[in-house]
Backbone as CSV, one residue per row, in Angstrom:
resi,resn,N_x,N_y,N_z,CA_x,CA_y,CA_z,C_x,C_y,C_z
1,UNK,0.833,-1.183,0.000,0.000,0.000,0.000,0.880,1.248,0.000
2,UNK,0.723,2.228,-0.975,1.398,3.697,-1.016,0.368,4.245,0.077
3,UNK,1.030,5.376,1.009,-0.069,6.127,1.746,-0.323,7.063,1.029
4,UNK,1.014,7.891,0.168,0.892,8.647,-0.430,2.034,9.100,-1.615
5,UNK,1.717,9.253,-2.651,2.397,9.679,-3.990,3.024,10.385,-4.324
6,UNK,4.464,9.712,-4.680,5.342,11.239,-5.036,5.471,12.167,-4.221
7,UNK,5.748,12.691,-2.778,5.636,13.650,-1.750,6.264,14.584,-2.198
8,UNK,7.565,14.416,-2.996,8.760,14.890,-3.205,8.449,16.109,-4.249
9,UNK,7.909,15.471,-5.322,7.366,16.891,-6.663,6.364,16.637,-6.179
10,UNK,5.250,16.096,-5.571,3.991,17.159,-4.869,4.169,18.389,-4.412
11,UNK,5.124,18.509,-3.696,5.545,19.508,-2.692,5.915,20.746,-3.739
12,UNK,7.041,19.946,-4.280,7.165,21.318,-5.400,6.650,21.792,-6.378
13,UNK,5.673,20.710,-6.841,4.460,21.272,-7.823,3.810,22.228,-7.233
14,UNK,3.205,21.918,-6.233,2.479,22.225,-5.297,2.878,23.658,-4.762
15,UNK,4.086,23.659,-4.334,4.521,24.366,-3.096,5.520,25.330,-3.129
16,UNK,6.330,25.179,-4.837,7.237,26.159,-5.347,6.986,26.699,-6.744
17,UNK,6.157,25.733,-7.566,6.112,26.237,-8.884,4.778,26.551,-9.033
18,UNK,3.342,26.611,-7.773,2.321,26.965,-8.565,1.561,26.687,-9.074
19,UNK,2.008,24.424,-8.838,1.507,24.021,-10.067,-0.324,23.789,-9.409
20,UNK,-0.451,23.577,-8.438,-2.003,22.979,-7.773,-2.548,23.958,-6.883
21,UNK,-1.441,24.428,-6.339,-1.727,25.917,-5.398,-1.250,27.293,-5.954
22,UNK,-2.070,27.799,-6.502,-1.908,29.307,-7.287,-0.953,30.217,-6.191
23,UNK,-1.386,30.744,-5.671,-0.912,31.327,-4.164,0.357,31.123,-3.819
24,UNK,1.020,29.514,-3.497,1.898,29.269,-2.821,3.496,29.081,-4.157
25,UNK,4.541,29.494,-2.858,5.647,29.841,-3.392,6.594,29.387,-2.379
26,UNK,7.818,28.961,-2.859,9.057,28.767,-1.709,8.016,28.283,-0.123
27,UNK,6.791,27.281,-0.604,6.752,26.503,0.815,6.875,25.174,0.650
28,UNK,7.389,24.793,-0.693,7.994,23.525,-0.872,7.931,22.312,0.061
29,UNK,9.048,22.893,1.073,9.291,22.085,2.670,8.108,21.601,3.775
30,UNK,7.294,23.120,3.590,5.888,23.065,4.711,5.329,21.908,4.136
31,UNK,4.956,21.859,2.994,3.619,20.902,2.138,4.373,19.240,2.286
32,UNK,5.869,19.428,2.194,6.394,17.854,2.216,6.504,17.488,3.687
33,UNK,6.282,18.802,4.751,6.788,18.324,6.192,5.307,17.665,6.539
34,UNK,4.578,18.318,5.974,3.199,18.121,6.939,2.339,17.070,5.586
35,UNK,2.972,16.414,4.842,2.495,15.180,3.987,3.394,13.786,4.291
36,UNK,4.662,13.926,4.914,5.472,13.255,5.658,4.272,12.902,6.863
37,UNK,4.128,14.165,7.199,3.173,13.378,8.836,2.005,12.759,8.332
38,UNK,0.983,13.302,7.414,0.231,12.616,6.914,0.809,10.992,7.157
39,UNK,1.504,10.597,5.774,2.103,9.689,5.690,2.742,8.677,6.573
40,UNK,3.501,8.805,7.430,3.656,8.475,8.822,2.244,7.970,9.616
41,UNK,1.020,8.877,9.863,-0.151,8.529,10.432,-0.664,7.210,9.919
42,UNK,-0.724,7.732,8.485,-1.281,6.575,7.893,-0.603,5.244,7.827
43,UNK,0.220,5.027,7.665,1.439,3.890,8.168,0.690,3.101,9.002
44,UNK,0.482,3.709,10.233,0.657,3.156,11.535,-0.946,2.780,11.984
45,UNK,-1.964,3.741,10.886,-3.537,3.411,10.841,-3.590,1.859,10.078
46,UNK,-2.961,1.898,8.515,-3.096,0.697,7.921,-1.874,-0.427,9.013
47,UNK,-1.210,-0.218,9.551,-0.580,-1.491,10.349,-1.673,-1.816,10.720
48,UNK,-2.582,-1.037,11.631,-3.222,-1.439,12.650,-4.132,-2.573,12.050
49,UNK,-4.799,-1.520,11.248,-5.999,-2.750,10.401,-5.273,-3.606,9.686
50,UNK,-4.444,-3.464,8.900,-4.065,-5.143,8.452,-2.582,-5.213,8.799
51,UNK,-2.266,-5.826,9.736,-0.306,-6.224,10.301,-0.107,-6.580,9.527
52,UNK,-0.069,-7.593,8.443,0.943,-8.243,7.339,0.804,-7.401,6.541
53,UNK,0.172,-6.102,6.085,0.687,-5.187,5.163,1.773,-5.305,4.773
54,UNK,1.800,-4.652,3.249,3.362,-4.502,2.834,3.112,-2.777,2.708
55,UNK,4.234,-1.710,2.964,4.094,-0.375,2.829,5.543,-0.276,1.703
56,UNK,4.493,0.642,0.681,5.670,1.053,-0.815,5.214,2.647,-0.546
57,UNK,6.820,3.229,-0.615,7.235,4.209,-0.929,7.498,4.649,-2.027
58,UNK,6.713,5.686,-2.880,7.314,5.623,-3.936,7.785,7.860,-4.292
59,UNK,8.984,7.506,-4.743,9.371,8.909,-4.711,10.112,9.200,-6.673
60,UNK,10.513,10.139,-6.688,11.260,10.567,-7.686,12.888,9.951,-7.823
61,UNK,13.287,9.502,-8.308,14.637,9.088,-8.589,15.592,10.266,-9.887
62,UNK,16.442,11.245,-9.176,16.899,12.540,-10.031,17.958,12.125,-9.974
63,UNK,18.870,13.650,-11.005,20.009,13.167,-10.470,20.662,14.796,-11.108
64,UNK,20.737,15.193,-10.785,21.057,17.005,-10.657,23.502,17.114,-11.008
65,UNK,23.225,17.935,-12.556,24.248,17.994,-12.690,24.316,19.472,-12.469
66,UNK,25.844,19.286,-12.509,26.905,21.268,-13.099,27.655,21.108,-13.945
67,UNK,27.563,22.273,-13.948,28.708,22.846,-15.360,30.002,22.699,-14.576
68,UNK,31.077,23.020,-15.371,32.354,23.060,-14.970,32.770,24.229,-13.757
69,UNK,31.859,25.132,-13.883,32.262,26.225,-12.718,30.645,26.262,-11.609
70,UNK,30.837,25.238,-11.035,29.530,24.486,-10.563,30.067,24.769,-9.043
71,UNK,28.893,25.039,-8.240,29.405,25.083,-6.615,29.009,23.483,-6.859
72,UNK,29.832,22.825,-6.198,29.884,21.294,-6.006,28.991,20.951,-4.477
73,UNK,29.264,21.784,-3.578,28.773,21.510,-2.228,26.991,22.085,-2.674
74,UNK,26.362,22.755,-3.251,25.306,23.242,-3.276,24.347,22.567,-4.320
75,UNK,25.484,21.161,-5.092,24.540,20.514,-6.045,24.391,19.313,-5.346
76,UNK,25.285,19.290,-4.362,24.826,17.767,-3.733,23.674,18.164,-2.668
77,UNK,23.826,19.180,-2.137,22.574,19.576,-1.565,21.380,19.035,-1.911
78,UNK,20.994,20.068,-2.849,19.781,19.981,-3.783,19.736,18.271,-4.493
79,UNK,20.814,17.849,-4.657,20.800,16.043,-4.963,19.877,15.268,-3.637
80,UNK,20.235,15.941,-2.302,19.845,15.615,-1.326,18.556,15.571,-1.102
81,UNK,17.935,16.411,-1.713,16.588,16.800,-1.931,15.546,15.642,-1.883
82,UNK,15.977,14.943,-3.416,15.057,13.766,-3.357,15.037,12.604,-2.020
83,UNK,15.798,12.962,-1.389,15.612,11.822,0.029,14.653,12.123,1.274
84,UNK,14.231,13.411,1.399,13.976,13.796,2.632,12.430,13.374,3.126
85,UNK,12.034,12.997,2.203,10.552,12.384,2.239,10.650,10.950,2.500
86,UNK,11.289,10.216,2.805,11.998,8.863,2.976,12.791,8.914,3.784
87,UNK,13.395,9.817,3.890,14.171,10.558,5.442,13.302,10.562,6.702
88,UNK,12.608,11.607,6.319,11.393,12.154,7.446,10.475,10.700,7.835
89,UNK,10.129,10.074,6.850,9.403,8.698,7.418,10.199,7.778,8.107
90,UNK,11.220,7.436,7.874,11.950,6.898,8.471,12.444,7.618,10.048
91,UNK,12.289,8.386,9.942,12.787,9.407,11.396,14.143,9.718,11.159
92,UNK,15.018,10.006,10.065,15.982,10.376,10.455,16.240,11.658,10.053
93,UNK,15.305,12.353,9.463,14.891,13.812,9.552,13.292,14.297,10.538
94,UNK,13.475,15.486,10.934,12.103,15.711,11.419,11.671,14.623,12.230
95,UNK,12.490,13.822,13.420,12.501,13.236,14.691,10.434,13.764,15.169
96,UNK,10.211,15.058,15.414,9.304,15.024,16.027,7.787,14.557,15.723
97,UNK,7.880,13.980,14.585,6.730,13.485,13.608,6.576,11.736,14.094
98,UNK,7.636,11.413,14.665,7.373,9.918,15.133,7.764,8.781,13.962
99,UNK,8.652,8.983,13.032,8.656,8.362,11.998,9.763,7.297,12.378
100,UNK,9.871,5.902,11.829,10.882,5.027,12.402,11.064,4.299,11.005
101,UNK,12.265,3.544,11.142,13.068,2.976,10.444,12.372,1.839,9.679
102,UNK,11.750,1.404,10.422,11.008,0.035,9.867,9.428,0.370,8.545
103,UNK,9.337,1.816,8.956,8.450,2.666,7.864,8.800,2.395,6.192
104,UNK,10.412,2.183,5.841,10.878,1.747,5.080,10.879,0.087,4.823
105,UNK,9.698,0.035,3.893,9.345,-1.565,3.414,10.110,-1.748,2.311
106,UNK,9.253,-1.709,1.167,9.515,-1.427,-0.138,9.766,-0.222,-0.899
107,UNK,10.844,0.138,-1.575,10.695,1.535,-2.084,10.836,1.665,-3.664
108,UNK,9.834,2.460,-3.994,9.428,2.604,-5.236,10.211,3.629,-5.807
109,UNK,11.200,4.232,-6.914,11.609,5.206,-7.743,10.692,5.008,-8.832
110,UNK,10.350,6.427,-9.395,10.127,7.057,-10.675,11.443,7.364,-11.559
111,UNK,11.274,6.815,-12.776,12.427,7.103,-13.098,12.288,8.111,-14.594
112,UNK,12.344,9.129,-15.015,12.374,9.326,-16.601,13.075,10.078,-17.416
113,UNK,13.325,10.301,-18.679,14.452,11.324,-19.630,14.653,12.494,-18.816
114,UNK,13.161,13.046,-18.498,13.785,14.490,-17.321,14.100,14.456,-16.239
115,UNK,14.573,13.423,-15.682,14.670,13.309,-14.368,16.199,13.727,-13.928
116,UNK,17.068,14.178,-15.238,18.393,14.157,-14.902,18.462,15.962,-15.869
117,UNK,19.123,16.682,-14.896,18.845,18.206,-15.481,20.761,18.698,-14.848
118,UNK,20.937,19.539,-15.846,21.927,20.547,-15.453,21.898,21.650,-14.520
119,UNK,21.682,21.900,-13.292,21.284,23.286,-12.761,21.389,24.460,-12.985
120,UNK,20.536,25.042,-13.417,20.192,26.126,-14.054,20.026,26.584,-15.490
121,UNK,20.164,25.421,-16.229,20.376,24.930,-17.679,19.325,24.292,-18.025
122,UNK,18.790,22.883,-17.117,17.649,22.301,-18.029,18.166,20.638,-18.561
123,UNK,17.126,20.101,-18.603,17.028,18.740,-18.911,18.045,18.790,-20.150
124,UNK,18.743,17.302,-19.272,20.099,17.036,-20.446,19.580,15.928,-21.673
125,UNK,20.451,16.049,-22.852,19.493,15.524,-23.661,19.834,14.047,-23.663
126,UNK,18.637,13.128,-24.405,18.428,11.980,-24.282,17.772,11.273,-25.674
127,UNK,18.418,10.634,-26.720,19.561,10.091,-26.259,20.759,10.816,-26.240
128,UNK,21.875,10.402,-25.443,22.842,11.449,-25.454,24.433,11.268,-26.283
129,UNK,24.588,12.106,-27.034,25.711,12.690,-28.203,27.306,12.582,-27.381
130,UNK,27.325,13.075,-26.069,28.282,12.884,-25.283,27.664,12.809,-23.842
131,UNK,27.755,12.094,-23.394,27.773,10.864,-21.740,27.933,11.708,-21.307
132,UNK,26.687,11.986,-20.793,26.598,13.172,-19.055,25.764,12.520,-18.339
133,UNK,25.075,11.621,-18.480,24.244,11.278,-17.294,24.344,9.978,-16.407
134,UNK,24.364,10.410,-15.092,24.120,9.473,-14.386,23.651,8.051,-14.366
135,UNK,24.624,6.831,-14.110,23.570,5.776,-14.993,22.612,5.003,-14.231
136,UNK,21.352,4.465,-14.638,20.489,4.670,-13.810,20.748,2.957,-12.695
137,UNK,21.614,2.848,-12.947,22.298,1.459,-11.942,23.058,2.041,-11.050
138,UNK,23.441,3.385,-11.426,24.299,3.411,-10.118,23.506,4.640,-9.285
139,UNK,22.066,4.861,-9.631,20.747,5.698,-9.101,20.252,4.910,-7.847
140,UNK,20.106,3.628,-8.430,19.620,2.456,-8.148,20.734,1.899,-6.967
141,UNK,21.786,1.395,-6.807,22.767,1.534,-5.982,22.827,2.115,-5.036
142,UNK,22.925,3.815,-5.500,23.170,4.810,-4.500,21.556,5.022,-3.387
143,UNK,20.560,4.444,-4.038,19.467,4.190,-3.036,19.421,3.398,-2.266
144,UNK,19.820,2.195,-3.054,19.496,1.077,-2.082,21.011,0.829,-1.226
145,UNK,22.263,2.101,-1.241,23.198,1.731,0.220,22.388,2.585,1.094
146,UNK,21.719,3.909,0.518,21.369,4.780,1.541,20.408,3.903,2.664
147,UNK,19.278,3.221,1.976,18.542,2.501,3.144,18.643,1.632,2.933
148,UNK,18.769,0.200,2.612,19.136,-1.118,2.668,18.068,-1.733,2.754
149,UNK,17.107,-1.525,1.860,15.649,-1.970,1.398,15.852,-2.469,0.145
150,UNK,14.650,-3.221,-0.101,14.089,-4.116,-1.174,13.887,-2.671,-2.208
151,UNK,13.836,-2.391,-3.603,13.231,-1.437,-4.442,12.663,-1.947,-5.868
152,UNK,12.160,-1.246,-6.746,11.981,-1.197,-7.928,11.470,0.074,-8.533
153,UNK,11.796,0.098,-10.049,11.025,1.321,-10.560,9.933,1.675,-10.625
154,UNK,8.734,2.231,-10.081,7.622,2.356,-9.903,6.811,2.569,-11.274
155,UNK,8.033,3.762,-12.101,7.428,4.682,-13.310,8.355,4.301,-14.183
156,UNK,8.268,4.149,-15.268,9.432,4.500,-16.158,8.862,4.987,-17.608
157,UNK,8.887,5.095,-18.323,8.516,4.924,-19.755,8.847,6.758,-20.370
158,UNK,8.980,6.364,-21.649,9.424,7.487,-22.866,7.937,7.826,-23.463
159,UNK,8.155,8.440,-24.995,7.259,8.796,-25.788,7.623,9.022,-27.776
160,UNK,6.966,9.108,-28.348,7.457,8.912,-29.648,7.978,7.740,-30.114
161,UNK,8.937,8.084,-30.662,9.750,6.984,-31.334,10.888,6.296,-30.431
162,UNK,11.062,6.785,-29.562,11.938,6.539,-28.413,11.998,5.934,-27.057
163,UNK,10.265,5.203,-27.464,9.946,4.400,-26.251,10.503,3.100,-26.471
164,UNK,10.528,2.386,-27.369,11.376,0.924,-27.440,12.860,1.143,-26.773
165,UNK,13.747,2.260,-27.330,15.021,2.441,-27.024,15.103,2.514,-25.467
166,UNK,14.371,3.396,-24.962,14.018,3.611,-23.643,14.144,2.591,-22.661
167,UNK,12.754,1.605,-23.524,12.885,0.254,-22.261,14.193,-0.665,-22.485
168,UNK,14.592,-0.500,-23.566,15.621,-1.685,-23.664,17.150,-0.992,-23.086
169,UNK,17.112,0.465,-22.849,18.662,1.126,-21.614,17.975,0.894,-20.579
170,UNK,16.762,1.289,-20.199,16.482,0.193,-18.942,16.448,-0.447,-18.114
171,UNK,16.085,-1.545,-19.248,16.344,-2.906,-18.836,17.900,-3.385,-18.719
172,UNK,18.498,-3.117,-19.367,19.974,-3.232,-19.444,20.259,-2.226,-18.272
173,UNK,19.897,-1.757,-17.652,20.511,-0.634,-16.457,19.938,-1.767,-15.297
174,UNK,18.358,-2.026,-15.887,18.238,-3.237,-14.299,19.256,-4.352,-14.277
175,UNK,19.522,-4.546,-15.569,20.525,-5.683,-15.302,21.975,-6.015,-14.905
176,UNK,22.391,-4.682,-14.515,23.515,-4.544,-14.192,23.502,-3.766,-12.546
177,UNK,21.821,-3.312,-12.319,21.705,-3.567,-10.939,21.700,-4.913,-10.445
178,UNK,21.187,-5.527,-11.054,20.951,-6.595,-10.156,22.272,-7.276,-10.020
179,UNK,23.066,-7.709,-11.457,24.247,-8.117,-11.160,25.249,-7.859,-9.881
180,UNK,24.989,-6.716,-9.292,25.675,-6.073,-8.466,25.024,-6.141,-7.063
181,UNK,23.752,-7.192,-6.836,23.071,-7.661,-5.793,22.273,-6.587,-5.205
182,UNK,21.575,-5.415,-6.096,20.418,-5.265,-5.809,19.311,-5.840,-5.573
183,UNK,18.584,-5.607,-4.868,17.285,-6.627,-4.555,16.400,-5.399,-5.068
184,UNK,16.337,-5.497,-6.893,15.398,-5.101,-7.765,14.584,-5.943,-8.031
185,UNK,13.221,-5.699,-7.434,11.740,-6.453,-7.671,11.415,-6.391,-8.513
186,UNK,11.304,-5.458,-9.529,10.736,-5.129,-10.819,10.299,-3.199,-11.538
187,UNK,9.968,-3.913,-12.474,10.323,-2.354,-13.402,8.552,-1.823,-13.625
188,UNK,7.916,-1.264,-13.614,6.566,-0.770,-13.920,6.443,-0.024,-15.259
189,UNK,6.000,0.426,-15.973,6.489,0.770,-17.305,4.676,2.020,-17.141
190,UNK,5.092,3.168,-17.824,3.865,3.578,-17.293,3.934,5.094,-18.501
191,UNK,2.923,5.494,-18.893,1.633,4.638,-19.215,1.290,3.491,-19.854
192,UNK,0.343,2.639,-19.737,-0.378,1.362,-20.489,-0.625,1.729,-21.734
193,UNK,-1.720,2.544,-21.348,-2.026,3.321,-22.242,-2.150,5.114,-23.126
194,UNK,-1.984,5.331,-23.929,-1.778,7.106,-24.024,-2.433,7.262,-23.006
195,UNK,-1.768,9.379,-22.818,-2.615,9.702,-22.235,-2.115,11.175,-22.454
196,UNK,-3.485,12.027,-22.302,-3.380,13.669,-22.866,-2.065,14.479,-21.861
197,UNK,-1.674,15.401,-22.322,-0.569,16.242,-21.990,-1.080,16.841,-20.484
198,UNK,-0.260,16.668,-19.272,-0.563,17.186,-17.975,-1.186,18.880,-18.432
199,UNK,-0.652,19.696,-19.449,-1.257,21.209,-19.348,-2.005,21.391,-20.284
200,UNK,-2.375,20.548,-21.853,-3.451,20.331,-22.730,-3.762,19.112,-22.844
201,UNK,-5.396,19.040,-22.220,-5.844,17.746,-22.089,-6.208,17.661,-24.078
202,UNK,-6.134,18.262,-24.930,-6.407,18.219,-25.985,-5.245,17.280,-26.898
203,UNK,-4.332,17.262,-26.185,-3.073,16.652,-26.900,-2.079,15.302,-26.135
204,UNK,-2.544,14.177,-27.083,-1.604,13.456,-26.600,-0.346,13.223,-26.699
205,UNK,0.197,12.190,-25.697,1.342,12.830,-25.352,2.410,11.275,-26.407
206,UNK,1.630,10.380,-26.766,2.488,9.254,-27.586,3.192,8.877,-26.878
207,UNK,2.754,8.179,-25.722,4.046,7.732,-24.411,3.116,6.495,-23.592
208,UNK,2.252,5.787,-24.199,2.087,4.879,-23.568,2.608,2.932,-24.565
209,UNK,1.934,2.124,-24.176,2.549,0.694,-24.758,1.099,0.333,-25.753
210,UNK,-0.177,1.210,-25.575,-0.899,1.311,-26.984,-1.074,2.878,-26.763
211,UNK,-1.345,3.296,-28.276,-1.523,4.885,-29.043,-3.354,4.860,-28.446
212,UNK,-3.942,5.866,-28.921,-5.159,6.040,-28.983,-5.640,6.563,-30.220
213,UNK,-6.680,5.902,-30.931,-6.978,6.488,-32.666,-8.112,7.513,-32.171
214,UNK,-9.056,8.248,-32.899,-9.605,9.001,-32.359,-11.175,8.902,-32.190
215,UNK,-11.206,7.100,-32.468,-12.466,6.637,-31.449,-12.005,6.013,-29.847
216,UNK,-10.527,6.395,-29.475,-10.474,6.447,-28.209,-9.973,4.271,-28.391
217,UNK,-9.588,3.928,-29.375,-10.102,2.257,-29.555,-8.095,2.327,-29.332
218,UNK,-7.698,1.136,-28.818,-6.356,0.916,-28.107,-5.401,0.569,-29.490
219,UNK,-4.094,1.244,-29.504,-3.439,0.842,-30.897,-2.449,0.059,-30.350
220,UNK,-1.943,-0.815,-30.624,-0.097,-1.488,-30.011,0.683,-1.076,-30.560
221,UNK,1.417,-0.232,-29.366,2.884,0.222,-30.095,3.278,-0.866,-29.830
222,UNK,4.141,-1.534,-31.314,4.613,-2.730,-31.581,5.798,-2.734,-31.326
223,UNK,6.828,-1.826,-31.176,8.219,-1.721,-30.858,8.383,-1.559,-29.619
224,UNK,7.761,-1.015,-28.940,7.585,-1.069,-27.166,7.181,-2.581,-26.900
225,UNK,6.267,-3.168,-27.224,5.704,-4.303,-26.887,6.456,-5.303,-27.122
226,UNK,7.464,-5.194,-28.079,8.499,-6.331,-28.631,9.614,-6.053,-27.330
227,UNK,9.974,-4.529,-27.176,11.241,-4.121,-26.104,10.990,-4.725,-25.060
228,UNK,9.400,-4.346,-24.420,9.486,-5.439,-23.198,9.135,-6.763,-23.429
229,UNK,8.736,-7.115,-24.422,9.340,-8.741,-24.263,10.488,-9.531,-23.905
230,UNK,11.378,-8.479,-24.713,13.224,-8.700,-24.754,13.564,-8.601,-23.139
231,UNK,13.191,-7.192,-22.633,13.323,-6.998,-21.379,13.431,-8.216,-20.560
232,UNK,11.694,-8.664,-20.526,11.404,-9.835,-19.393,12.349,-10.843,-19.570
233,UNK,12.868,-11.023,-21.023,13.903,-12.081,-20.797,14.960,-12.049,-20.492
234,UNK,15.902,-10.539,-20.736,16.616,-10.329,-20.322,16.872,-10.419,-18.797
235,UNK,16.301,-9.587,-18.227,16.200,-9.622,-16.847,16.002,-10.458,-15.799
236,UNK,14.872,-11.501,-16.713,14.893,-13.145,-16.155,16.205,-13.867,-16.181
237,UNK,16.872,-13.411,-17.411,17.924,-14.268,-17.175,19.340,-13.478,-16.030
238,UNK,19.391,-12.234,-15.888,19.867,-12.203,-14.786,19.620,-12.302,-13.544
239,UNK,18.295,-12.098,-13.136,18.096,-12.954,-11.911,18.316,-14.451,-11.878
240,UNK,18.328,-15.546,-12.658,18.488,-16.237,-12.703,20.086,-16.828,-12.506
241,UNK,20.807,-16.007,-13.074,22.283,-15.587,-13.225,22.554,-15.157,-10.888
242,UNK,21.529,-14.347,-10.787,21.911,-13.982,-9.451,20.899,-14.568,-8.340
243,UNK,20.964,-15.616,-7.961,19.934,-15.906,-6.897,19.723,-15.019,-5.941
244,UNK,21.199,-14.587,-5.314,20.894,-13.870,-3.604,20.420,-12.215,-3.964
245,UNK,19.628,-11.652,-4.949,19.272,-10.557,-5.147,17.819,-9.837,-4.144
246,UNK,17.588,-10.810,-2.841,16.596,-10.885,-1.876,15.292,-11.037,-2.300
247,UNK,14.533,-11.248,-1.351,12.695,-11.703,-1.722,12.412,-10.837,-0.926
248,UNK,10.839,-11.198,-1.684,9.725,-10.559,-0.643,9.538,-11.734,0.483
């Protein structure tokens, strides 16, 4: 069970850019401190009613570059960013909310092309001409030393012509997590199906595993659908390759 979605760009949709709350600006922190407690409450409501629950976290997975004349201490900061909502539940931020260690079950990353930006520059491009980005195995890594939980990708998926390519770096990125004894559960691929542009519902966005014709009737993108085929086997065969990659 998620208690709650994405806390991380809620907050800043929400809470710095404007996007749900007209009004609000630079309260980023307030909206994630007091959706942390949310979150936390609810935890400890669903233990109650069902104990064998499983609790999934699911947050943003970034990865924030610089230029060559880059404050280095002020990008790891802001790198820091994406943790604090997984921090705070856990209790090792914001102690007075009651949040504990064991809050961390399963944890879910979002993963996608914009998720990796230059600061103050803007989403780096994808596919990329010269290697700047972070690879998403060692995203994957650097999460799972921070808390030493079970994970998987919650979100992933492209759009256009570039969704087959997409799943198949991927999948090849899960597979070289796992090689390395991640306990990667699995990949979510998202959307299923199209779906209209978050700021014109008039326009789709060509980013799901079927198109939509314009009786709304399901199309198969056939090159996505072939990629994750390849995927599942791929990936089967490195788990298979790695037994001790942990269970549920």
């Amino acid at each position: 069970m998620v208690p709650i979605n994405e806390i991380s760009f809620l907050s800043w949709h929400s809470g710095d850019v404007r996007g749900t709350v007209p009004f609000a600006v630079n309260s980023g922190f307030d909206i994630k401190y007091h959706l942390c407690k949310a979150a936390i409450l609810g935890i400890e409501r669903l233990r109650d009613a069902y104990p064998g629950c499983r609790i999934v976290l699911v947050e943003p997975l970034i990865s924030i570059h610089g230029n060559e004349d880059a404050d280095w201490s002020h990008i790891n900061i802001i790198n820091e960013h994406q943790f604090q909502a997984m921090d705070i539940i856990a209790g090792r931020m914001c102690p007075e909310l009651g949040g504990k260690e064991n809050n961390l079950d399963i944890l879910g990353f979002n993963y996608y092309w914009n998720s990796q930006w230059e600061d103050g520059t803007g989403t780096l491009p994808w596919p990329e001409q010269i290697p700047r980005r972070t690879r998403v195995s060692t995203m994957l890594r650097d999460a799972h030393n921070r808390y030493g939980r079970p994970l998987f990708l919650s979100e992933t998926g492209h759009f256009g012509d570039g969704r087959a390519e997409w799943i198949e770096e991927v999948a090849n990125e899960c597979c070289v997590a796992i090689e390395q004894g991640i306990p990667l559960l699995g990949v979510c691929i998202y959307p299923v199906t199209d779906r209209p542009d978050w700021d014109d519902l008039s326009s789709y966005s060509d980013c799901g595993i079927y198109d939509l014709d314009e009786c709304n009737n399901r199309l198969p993108h056939i090159d996505s659908i072939n990629a994750i085929k390849a995927a599942q086997l791929l990936i089967a065969a490195s788990l298979l390759q790695k037994q001790d990659v942990g269970v549920l």
